[in-house]
N, C-alpha and C positions, 0 to 999 in steps of 0.2 A: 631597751626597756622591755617588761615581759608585763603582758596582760595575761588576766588570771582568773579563769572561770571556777568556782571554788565549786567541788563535789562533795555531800554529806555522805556517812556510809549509811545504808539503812540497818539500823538494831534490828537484831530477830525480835518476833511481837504472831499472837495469834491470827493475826491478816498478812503476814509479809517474811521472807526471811530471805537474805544476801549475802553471798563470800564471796570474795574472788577468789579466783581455779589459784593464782600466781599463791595463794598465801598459804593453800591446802597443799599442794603436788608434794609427795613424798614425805609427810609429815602427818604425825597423829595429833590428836583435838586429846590431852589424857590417855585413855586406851582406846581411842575411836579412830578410824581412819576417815580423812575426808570424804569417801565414797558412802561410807557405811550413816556417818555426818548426816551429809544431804539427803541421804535416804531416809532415816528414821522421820528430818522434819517434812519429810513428803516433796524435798527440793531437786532432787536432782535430775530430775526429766526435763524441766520448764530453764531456760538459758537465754539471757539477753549477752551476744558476742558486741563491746563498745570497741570501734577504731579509732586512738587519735588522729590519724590522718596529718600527722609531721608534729602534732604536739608530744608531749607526755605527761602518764598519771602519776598523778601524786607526788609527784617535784622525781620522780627515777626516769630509768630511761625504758622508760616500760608505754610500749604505742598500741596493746591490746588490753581489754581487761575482758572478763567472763563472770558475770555475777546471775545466782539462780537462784530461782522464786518458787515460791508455792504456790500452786494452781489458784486462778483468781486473783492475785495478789496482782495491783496497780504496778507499772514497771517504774521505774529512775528513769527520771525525763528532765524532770527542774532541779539540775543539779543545787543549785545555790540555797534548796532545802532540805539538802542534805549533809551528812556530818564526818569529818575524817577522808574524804576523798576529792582529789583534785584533778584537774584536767588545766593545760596550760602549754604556749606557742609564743615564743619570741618576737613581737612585731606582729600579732596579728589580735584578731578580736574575736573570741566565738560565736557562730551565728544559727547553733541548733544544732541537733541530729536530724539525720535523714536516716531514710531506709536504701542499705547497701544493694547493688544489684545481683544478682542472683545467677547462677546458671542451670545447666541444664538438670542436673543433679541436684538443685539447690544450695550450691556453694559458692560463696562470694568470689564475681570476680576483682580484681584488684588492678591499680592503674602502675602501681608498683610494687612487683608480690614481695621483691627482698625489702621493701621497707614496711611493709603492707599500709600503702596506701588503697584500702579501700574507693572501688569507683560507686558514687551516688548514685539517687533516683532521683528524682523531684522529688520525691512524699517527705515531707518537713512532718517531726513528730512534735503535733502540737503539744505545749503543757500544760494549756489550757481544758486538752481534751486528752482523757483519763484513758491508757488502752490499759487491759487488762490481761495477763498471761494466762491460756489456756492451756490444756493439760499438754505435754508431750510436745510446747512450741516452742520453736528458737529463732528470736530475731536477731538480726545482725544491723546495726548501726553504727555509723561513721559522721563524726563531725565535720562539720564546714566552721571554711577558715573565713575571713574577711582580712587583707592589710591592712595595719593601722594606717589612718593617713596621718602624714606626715610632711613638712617641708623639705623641697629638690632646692639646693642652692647651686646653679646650674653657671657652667664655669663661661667668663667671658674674658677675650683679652684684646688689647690691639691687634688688628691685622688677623685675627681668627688664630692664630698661634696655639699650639700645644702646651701645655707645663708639665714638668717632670718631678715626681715625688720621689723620695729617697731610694725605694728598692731600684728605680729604675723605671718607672712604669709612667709611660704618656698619657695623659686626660685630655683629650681634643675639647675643644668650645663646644660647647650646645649639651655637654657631658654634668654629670651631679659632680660634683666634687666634695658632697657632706649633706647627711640629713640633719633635720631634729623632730625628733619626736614631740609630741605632745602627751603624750601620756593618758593621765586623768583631767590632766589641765584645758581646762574653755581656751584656752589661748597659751603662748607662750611669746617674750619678750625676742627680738632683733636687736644687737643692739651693735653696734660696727666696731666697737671696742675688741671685742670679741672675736678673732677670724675664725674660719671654718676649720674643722677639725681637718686640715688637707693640706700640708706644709710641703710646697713647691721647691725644688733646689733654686731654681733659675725664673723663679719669680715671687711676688708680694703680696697678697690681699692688701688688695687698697680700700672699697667701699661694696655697699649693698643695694640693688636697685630692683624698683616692683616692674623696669622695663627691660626688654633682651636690648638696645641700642644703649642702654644704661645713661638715662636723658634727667630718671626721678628717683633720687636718691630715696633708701627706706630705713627708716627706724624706726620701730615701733612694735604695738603686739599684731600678733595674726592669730584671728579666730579660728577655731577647731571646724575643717567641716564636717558633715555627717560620714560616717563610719560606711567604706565604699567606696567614695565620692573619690574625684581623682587627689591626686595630693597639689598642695600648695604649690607654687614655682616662685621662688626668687632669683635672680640672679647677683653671681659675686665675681665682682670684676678683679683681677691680680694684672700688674703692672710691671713691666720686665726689671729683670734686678730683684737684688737681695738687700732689703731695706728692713731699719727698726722705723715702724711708724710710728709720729710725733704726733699724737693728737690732743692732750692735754696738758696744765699745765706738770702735771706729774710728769710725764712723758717729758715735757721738755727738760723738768729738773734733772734728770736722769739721762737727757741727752748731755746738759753740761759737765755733770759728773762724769763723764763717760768717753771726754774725749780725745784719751789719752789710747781708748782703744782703736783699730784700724774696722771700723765700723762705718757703715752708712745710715745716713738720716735722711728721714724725708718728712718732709712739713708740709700734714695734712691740710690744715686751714689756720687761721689767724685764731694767735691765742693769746688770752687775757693772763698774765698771773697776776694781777689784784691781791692782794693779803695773803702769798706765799712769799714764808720768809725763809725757803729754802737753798734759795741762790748767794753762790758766792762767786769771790774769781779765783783763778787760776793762779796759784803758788807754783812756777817752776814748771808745769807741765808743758811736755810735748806733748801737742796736738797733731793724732795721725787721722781723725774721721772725716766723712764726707756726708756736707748737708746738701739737703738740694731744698731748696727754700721756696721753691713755685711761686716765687712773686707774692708767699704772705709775710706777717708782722708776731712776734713774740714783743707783746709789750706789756709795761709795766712790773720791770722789775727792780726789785728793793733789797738792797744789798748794806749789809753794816758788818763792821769788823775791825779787827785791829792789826797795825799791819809792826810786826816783829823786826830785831835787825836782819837786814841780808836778804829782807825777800824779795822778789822779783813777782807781781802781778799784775795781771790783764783779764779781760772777760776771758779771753778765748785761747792764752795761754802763748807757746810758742808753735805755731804752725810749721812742721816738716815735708819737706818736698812731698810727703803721701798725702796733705791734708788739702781739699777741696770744699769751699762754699761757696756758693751763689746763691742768689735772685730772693735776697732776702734782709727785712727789714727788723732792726733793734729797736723800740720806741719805748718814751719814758722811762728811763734808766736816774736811779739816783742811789748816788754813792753815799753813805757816811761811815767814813774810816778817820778811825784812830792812831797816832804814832807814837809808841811807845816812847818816853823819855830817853836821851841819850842814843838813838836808835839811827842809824844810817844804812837807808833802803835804797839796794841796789837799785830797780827801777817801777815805775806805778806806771801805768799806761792805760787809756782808756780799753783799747781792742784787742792788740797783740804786744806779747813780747818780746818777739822774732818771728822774720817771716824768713825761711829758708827757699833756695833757689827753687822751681817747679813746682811751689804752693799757686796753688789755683784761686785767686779772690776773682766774684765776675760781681756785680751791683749788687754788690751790700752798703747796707743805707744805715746809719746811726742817728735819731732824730729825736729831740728833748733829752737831752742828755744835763743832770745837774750834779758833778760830785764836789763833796762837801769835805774836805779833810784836812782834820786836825791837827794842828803839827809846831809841837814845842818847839823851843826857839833852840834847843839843846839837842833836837834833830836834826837829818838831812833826807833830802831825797835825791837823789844823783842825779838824774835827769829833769828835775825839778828846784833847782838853786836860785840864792838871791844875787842877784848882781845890781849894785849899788844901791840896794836896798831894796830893791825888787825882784817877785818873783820870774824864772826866765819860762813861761811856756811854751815857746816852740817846737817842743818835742815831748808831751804830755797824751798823745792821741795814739801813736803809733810805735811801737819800740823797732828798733836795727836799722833805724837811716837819722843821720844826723838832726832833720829836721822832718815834722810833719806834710810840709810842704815836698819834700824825696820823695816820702811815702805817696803822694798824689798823684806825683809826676809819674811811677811809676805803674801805680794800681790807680786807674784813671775814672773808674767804674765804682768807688768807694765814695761815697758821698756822708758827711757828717754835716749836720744841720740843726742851729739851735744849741750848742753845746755849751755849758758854762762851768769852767773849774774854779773853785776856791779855797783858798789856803791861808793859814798863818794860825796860831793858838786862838782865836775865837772864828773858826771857821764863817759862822753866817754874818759877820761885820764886814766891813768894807769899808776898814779904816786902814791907815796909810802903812804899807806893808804885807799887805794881801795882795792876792794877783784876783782877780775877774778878766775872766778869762773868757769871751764868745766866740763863739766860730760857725759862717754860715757858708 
């Protein structure tokens, strides 16, 4: 962000007249040369030398200017009433002119003569107090800078650990890893949705904390303090691995969408989707991603559809030897699905539609589960048929083991709770040739 001290030029006028040298040198005014110029209006003796001192004027890359007065004429001091000339520094804030120091001849020394950084005096030129150019003077002045302040989001990890950003380059802990300005803004929002502009190979932004032990999670605005003052300090914790973080219900929709790709998840906190009718299930996909579920809850969601011949659905699709989920719970799930007429559907399953050998399930929990599906008597579901006039559910929760009960014995850390399937052409009846189905 660039802060911007705006410079007026001064009009020539019977009290005052100013060029800068840069706009004359080797260039005539008509038929006047610049020398000849400043002469006639009685200007060219009297010289105020201005140093940006790492800024530049007037949006170029111009770090000096020379502007000449008529004897008695007030000098340019309060730029901001002035017109057509600027002064302006990347990240910082203008805090005056001073008067440059001088040497023994009279001529400025400088702290960096190839940049000409001008070295200061203390004498600050007030604007308040009016100097006047006398005849044959030249002052030399150099602005002071101030930093903007700014928020350090100052990197933290388990174990004090390094992370590595793309060119290659390690940020140790206790390191910035990304500012934010504030600008012109009293404050400016935190908000953890957002990570720091610092994208680790070999690590995550997980959260934002107002402490270095990262004990008091922060989100919120942070007031500007005064111009000087040290900068803010947040700290951003990142988390080993290379994860998409789930922190909303969008995030989550986009997790289900999503995974088919050979991706990592990780589930920030328990999340509501309430009145997202975004979710569906999984027609026919492999599932290659990994969730890591931290022991929270994705609940409440609401799923409607209609299920075509030959398809094959589950929430979570067919999980491939690459796919991993754990330490995580489904709550309030309810299905209503449709069967097209005449339609015979390979299989419907609560969870999976295959689990292949080296899928990794650890405590996933399925609890308040109600689906609701509609199903002409000119349909069939494969894994869902009537035998002697009833529906057979035993094998409704889990696809690729004969029974539900395989599925347990094998994946022992899967726990469903509360679940209730029903079926027949008036799904919500529970008249004779429906299945009700619970399981605890």
């Amino acid at each position: 962000m660039k802060i911007r001290t705006r410079v007026k030029l001064l009009l020539l006028s019977f009290t005052a007249m100013c060029a800068a040298l840069a706009l004359f040198a080797g260039c005539k005014i008509g038929e006047t040369t610049a020398d000849k110029f400043l002469k006639d209006k009685e200007a060219r003796d009297q010289q105020v030398t201005y140093y940006a001192n790492g800024g530049k004027f007037d949006g170029l890359d111009l770090n000096e200017k020379n502007v000449y007065y008529k004897v008695g004429s007030e000098i340019i001091v309060d730029f901001d009433k002035i017109k057509n000339f600027s002064i302006e520094r990347t990240d910082y804030i203008f805090d005056g002119w001073y008067k440059v120091e001088l040497d023994d001849e009279g001529k400025p020394v400088f702290e960096d003569k190839e940049n000409k950084i001008a070295k200061l005096t203390d004498e600050w030129i007030d604007p308040a107090k009016p100097v006047y150019i006398k005849e044959k003077e030249h002052f030399y002045f150099g602005a002071k800078w101030l930093i903007d302040v700014r928020i350090e989001f100052i990197l933290v990890t388990d174990g004090g650990k390094p992370i590595t950003v793309a060119d290659g380059t390690k940020i140790e802990c206790g390191e910035p890893v990304a500012y934010q300005q504030f600008g012109k803004q009293p404050s400016v929002k935190v908000d953890n949705s957002k990570a720091p502009d610092c994208i680790s190979t070999d690590y995550t932004f997980y959260d934002y904390y107002s402490d270095e032990a990262c004990t008091k999670p922060f989100s919120g605005s942070v007031n500007k303090p005064d111009s000087g003052s040290d900068n803010v300090k947040l700290y951003a914790k990142y988390i080993e691995g290379q994860y998409t973080m789930v922190r909303s219900p969008s995030d989550a929709v986009n997790m289900m969408n999503g995974l088919a790709e050979e991706k990592s998840y990780y589930i920030f906190k328990d999340i509501d989707c309430s009145g997202n009718l975004s979710f569906g299930l999984q027609f026919g996909t492999n599932t290659n991603a990994t969730i890591v579920g931290n022991g929270h809850t994705i609940s409440n969601l609401a799923i409607t559809l209609e299920f075509r011949n030959g398809d094959s659905a589950s929430l979570l699709g067919k999980l491939t030897s690459k796919a991993k989920i754990s330490d995580l719970t489904f709550s309030n799930i309810t299905l209503n699905a449709t069967v097209r007429p005449n339609a015979i559907i390979n299989s419907m399953h609560l969870f999976v539609t295959e689990v292949q050998d080296g899928a990794k399930l650890e405590n996933v929990s399925f609890n308040k589960v109600n689906w609701k599906v509609t199903l002409p008597d000119t349909s069939t579901v494969i894994n869902i048929q009537k035998k002697n006039g009833v529906y057979d559910s035993s094998c409704w929760l889990f696809g690729g083991f004969t029974t539900d009960a395989a599925f347990f014995e094998k994946y022992n850390t899967v726990k469903v709770t509360d679940a209730t399937l029903s079926m027949g052409p008036k799904n919500s009846e529970t008249a004779p040739g429906n299945v009700i189905e619970k399981k605890n």
